[in-house]
C-alpha positions in Angstrom: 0.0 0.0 0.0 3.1 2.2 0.1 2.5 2.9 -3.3 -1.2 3.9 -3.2 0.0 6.4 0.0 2.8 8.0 -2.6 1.0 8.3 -5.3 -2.2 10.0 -3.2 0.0 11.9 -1.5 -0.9 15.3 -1.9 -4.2 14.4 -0.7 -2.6 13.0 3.1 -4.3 14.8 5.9 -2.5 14.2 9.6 -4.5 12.2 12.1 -3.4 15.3 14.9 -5.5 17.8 12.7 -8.3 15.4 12.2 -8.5 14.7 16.2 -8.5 18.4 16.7 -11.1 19.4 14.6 -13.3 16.7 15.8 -12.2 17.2 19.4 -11.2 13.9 19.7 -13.7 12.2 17.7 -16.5 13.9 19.9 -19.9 12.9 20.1 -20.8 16.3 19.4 -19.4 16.0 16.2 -21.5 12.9 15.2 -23.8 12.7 12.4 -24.2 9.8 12.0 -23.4 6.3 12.7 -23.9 3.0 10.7 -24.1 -0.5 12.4 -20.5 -0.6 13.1 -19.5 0.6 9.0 -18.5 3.5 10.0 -19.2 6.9 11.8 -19.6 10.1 10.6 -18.3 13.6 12.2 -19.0 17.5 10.7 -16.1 19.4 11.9 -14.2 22.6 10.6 -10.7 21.3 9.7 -8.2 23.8 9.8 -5.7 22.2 7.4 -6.9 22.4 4.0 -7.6 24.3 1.2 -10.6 22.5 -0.7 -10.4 24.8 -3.5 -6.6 25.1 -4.2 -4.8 22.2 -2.1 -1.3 22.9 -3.8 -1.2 27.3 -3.5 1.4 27.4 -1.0 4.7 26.6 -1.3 7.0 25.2 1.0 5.1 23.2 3.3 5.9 20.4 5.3 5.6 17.0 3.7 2.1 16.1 4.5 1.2 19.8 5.6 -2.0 20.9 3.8 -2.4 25.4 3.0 -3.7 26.6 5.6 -7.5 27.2 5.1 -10.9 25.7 7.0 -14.0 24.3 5.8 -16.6 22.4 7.0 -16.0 18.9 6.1 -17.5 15.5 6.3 -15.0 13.1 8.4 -16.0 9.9 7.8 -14.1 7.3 10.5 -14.1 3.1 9.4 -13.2 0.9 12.0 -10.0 -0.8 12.2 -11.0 -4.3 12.1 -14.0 -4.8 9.8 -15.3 -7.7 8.0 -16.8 -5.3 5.2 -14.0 -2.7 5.0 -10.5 -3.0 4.9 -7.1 -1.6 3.4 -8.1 -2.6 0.1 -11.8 -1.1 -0.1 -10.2 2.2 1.5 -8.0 2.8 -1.1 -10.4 1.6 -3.8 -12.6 4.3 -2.8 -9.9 7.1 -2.7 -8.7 6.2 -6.4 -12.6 6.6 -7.7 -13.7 9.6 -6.0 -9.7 11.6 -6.7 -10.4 10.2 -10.3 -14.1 11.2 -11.2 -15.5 14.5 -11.1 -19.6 15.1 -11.4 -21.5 17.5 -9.4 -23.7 14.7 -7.9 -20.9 12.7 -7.2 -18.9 13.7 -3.5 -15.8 15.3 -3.7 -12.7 13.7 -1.7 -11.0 16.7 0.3 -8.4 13.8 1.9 -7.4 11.0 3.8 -5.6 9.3 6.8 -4.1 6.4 7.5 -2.4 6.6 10.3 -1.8 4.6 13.7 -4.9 2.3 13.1 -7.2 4.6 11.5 -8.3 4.8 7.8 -10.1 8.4 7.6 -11.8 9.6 4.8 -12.4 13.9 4.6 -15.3 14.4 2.2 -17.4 17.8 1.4 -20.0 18.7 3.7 -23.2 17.4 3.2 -25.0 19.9 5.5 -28.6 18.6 4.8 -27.5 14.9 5.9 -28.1 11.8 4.2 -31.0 10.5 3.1 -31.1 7.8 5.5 -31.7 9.7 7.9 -35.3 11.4 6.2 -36.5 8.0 5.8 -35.7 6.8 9.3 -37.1 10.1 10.3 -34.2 11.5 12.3 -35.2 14.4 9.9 -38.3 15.8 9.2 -40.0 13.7 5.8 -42.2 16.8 4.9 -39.2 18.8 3.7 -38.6 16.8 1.0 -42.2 17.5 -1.1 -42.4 15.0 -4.5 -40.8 18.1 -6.4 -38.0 17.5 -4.2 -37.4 14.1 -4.2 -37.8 13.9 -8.2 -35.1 16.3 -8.5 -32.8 13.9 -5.9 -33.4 11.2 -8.0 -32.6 12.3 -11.3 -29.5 13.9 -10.1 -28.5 10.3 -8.5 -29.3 8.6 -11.7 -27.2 11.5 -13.7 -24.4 10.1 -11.1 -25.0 6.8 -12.1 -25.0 7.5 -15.4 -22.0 9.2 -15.6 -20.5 6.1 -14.0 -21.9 3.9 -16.0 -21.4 5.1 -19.6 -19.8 8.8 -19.4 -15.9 7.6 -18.4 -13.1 8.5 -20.0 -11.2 6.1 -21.8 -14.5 4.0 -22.1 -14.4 2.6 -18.7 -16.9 1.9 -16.6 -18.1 1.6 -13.0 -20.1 -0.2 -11.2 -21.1 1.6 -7.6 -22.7 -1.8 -5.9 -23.8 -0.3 -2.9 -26.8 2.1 -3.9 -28.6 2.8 -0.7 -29.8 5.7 1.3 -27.0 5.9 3.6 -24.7 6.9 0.8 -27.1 9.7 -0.6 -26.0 13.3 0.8 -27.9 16.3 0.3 -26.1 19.4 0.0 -26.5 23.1 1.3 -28.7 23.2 -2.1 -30.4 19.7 -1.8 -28.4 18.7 -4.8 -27.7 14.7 -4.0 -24.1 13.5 -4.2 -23.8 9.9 -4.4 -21.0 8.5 -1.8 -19.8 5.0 -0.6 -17.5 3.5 -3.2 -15.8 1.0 -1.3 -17.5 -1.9 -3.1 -17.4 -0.1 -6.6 -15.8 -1.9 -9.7 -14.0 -1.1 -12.3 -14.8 -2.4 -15.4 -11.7 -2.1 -18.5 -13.1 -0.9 -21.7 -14.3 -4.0 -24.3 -15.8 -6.4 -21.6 -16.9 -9.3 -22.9 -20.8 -9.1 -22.3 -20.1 -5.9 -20.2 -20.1 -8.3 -17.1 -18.0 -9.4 -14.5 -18.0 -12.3 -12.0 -17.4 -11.2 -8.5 -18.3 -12.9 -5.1 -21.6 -11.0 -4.0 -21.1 -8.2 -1.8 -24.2 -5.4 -1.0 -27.1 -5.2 1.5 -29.8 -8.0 1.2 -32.5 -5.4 0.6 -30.6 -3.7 -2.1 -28.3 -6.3 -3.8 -29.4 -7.2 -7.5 -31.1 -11.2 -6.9 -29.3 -12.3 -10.1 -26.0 -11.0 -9.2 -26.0 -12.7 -5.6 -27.4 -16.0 -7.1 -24.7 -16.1 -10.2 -22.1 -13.8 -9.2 -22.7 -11.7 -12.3 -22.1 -8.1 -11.9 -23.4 -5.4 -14.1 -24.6 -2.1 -14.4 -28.5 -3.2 -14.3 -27.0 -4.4 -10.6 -26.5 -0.6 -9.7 -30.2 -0.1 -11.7 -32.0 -2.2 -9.2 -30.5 -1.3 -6.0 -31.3 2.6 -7.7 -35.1 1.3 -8.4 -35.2 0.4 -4.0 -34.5 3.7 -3.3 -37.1 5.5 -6.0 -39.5 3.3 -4.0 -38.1 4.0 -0.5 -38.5 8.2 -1.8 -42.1 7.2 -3.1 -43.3 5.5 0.3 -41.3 7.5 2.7 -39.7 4.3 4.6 -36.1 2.5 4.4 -36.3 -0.9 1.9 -36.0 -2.9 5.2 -38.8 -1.4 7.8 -40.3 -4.2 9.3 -43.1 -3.6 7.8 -42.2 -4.5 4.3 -40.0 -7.4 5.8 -43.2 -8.9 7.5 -44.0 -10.1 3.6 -41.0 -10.8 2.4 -37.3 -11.6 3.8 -35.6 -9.0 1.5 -37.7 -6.2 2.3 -39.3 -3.4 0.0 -38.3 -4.3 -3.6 -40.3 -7.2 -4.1 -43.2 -6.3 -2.3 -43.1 -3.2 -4.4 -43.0 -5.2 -7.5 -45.6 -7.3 -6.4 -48.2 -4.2 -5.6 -47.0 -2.9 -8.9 -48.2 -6.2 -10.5 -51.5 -6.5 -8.3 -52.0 -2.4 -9.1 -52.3 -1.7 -5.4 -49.0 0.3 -5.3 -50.6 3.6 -4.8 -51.9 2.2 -1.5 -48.4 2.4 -0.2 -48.0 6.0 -0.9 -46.0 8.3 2.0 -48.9 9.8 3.2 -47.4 13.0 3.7 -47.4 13.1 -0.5 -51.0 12.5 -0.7 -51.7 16.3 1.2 -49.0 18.0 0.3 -48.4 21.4 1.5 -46.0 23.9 -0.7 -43.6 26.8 0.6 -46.5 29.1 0.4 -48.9 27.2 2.5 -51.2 26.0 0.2 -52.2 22.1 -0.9 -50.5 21.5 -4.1 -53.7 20.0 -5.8 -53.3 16.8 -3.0 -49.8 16.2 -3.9 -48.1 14.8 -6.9 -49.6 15.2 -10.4 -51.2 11.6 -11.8 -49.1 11.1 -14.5 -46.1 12.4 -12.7 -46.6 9.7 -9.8 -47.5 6.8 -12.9 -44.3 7.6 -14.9 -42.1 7.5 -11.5 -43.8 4.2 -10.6 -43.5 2.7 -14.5 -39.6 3.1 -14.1 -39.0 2.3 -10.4 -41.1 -1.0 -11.6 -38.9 -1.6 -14.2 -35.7 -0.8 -12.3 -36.6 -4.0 -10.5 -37.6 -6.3 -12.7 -36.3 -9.7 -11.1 -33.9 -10.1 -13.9 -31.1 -8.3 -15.3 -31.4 -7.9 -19.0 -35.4 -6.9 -18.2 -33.8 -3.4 -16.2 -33.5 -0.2 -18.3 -30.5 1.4 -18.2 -29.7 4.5 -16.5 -29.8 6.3 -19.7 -33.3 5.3 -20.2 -34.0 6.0 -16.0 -32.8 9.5 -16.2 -34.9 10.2 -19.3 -38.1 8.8 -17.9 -37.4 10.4 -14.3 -37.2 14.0 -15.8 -40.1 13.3 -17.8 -41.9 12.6 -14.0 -40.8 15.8 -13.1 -41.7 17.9 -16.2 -45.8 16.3 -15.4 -45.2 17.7 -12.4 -43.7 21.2 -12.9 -46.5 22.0 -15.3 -48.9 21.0 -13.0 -47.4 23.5 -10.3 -47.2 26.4 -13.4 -50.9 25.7 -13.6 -51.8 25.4 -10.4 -50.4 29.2 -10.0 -51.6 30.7 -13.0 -55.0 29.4 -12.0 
């Protein structure tokens, strides 16, 4: 791994400035913490210059400019089943080697002593975790919202999918709501790439065999079964968290898991198929109140809500060559939202 520290080196942040900023890895820096993954700390790191990390001259090895911003620490525990050396690194080479406004940007990292560090951009609207456990408050994010999150996650994936350079692709595998942040300007910026693949350019069948690894209410059912990774893997776990957004609840609330071991997806699908989807609708869509105070004609427009489901339904599909791509998800997403703006523009010139 001495390599991977040399060649990142410029991007080394000491553990001394990360323990200070966080004082220690306080609790009162904690956003966030994830079933022994990882925890998350917002802190104002003293160290670095986000914008320009190489302006001064004649630092220190390893000293950053001198600058502060409000950052996004994200800690991984030393000994981890899920996360090691390997995965660390693996997620510093993709996010120092792909820029897109909806994908987080890597300020730095530290490994140092027995910590592995990561020092993302702040995220000061949280994850979306956290709106569909309801640590945050659900009726902030009205449908207009939550269309515009997913079409910028899907841009994200897009971009990874089919937008490299050198015709390269990735392949994210872990698409959930805990790696969803939601900046200043709700703008979504994808996060998380520990797992992520890369695939060289010319794959045979675009495909790659790989043991299994993701979350059982997110992980593509054909790839865990076969071990075949592709990009309609990333399209289903994306197609769980469209219908997490349109029901307001995480992919593994009990109460999806009640009917079925793997939680939301398939008992999504199977509404879909039985047409009693709408039933499962986040109530707090159905009466939806806008900025100004008023009902936004009881929430989403009809055939705003029926092209969201049509795709999420797709998305889903039990196996992989029946998924759209992303190319086809972005499309049909902003085509959701576009129902929806006009019925707003109406609604006001009413």
């Amino acid at each position: 791994m001495d390599s991977n520290e040399t060649k990142l080196g410029h991007l080394k942040i000491r553990l001394g400035d990360i323990k200070l900023a966080t004082n220690n890895f306080s609790e009162t820096h904690t956003i966030a913490s994830w079933d022994g993954e990882c925890t998350l700390y917002r802190a104002e790191l003293h160290c670095f210059d986000k914008v320009n990390p190489s302006s001064e001259k004649g630092k220190n090895k390893g000293d950053h400019p001198k600058g502060h911003n409000i950052v996004v620490i994200k800690r991984y525990p030393s000994r981890s089943d899920c996360y090691g050396v390997e995965e660390f690194f693996t997620e510093i080479e993709m996010l120092s080697s792909v820029e897109h406004p909806n994908i987080v940007t890597l300020i730095g990292f530290c490994i140092e002593d027995s910590e592995m560090i990561l020092v993302t951009e702040n995220v000061s609207n949280g994850y979306l975790d956290g709106y569909l456990r309801n640590d945050y408050d659900m009726r902030i994010l009205i449908w207009e919202k939550r269309l515009k999150i997913c079409i910028e996650v899907a841009n994200a994936l897009e971009h990874l999918h089919f937008e490299m350079e050198d015709q390269k692709m990735i392949i994210h595998r872990d698409i959930c709501p805990y790696n969803i942040g939601l900046d200043e300007n709700w703008r979504a910026k994808i996060d998380g790439f520990g797992d992520c693949v890369f695939l060289p350019p010319n794959q045979e069948d675009e495909a790659v065999y790989i043991n299994s690894r993701g979350r059982s209410s997110y992980i593509d059912l054909e790839y865990e079964k076969t071990g075949k990774l592709k990009r309609e893997s990333d399209v289903y776990s994306f197609g769980v968290v469209l219908f997490e957004i349109l029901c307001g609840r995480t992919a593994f609330d009990p109460i999806y898991k009640k009917e079925n071991v793997r939680g939301l997806g398939p008992v999504a699908r199977q509404s879909c198929y039985m047409g009693t989807l709408e039933d499962m609708i986040d109530p707090i869509l159905k009466d939806e109140i806008g900025e100004n105070n008023f009902v936004l004609s009881k929430g989403p427009n009809k055939d705003s809500l029926h092209t969201f489901m049509n795709i999420a339904y797709q998305c889903v599909a039990e196996t992989q060559d029946q998924r759209p791509t992303m190319k086809v998800v972005v499309k049909e997403l902003e085509k959701a939202l576009s129902f929806q703006v006009s019925q707003f523009s109406k609604t006001l010139t009413f």
